[in-house]
C-alpha positions as CSV (number, residue, x, y, z in Angstrom):
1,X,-61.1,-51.0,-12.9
2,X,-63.0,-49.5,-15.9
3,X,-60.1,-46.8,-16.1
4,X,-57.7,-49.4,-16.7
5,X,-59.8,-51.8,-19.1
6,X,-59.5,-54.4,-16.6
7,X,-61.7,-57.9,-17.4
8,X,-62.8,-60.5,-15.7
9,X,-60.6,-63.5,-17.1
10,X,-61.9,-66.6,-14.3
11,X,-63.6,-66.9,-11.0
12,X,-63.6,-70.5,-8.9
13,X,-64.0,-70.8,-5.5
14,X,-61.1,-68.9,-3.7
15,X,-59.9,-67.7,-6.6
16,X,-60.4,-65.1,-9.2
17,X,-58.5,-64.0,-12.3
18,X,-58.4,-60.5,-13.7
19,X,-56.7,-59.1,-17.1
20,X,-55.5,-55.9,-18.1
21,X,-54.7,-55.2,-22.1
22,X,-51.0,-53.4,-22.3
23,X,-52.0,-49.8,-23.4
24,X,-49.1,-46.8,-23.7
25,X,-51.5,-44.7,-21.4
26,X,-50.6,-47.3,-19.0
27,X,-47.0,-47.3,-19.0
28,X,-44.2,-45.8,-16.9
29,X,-40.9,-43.8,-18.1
30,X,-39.2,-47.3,-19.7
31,X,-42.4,-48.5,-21.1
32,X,-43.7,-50.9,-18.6
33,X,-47.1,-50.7,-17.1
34,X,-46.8,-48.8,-14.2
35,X,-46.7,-50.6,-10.6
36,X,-49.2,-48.7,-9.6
37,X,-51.6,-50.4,-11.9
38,X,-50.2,-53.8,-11.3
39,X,-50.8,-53.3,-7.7
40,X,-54.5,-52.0,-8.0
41,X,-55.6,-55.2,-10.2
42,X,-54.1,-57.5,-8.0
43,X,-55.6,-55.7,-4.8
44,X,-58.7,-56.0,-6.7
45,X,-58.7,-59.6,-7.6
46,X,-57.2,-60.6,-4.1
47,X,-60.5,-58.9,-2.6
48,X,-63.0,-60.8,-5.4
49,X,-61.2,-64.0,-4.8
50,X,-62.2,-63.7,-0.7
51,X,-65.3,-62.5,-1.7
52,X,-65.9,-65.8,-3.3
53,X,-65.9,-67.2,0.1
54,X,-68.6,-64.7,2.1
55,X,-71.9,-64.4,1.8
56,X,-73.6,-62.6,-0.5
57,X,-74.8,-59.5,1.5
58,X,-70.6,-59.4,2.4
59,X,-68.3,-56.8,1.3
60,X,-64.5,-56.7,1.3
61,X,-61.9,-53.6,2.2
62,X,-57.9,-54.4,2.2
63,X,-56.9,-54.4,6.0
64,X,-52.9,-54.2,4.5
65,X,-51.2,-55.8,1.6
66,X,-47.3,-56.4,0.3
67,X,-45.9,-56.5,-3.2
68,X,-42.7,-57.1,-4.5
69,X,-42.2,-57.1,-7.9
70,X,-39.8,-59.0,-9.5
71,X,-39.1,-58.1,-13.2
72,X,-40.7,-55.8,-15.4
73,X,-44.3,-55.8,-16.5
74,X,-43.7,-56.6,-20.2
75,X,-46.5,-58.3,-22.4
76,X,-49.8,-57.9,-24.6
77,X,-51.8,-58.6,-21.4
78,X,-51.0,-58.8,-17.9
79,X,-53.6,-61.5,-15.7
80,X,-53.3,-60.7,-12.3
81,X,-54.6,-63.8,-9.7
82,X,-55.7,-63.7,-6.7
83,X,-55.8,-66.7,-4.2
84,X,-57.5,-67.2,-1.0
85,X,-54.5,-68.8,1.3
86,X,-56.8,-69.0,4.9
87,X,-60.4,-68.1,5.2
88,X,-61.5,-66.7,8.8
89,X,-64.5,-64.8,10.0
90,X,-63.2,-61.2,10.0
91,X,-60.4,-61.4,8.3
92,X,-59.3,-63.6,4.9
93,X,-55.9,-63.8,3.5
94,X,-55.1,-63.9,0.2
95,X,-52.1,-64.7,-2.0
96,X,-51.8,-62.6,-5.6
């Protein structure tokens, strides 16, 4: 997430907040950051939101995710949230 400049913008219980700065090097062929980076933060703050919910000596892998994006990534900043939708013992779904 360094790469990207992503910071943490918020973290609650079950959820967690991420922001990216809009940077050129970013950008795909029309000038919108890539999908590629707007999937990676929001895989990332998906996993840190279900972290919130495990123990401490926990760690998280994506077992399969979706996205469909719906316009184009156009902004200063982008904040990318992630939500935990149902909590389980081996497996936590999220909703970014």
């Amino acid at each position: 997430m360094a790469t990207l400049g992503v910071s943490l913008h918020s973290v609650v219980a079950g959820e967690v907040q991420l922001e990216v700065p809009f940077r050129d090097d970013l950008t795909q062929q029309h000038g919108f950051i890539h999908a590629g980076v707007v999937t990676a933060v929001l895989d990332s703050a998906c996993g840190f939101a279900a972290l919130t919910t495990m123990s401490a000596e926990s760690a998280v892998v994506s077992a399969g995710f979706s996205v469909n994006l719906l316009s184009p990534a156009i902004g200063e900043r982008f904040v990318a949230t992630g939500r935990v939708v149902k909590g389980g013992r081996t497996l936590v779904v999220c909703d970014g």
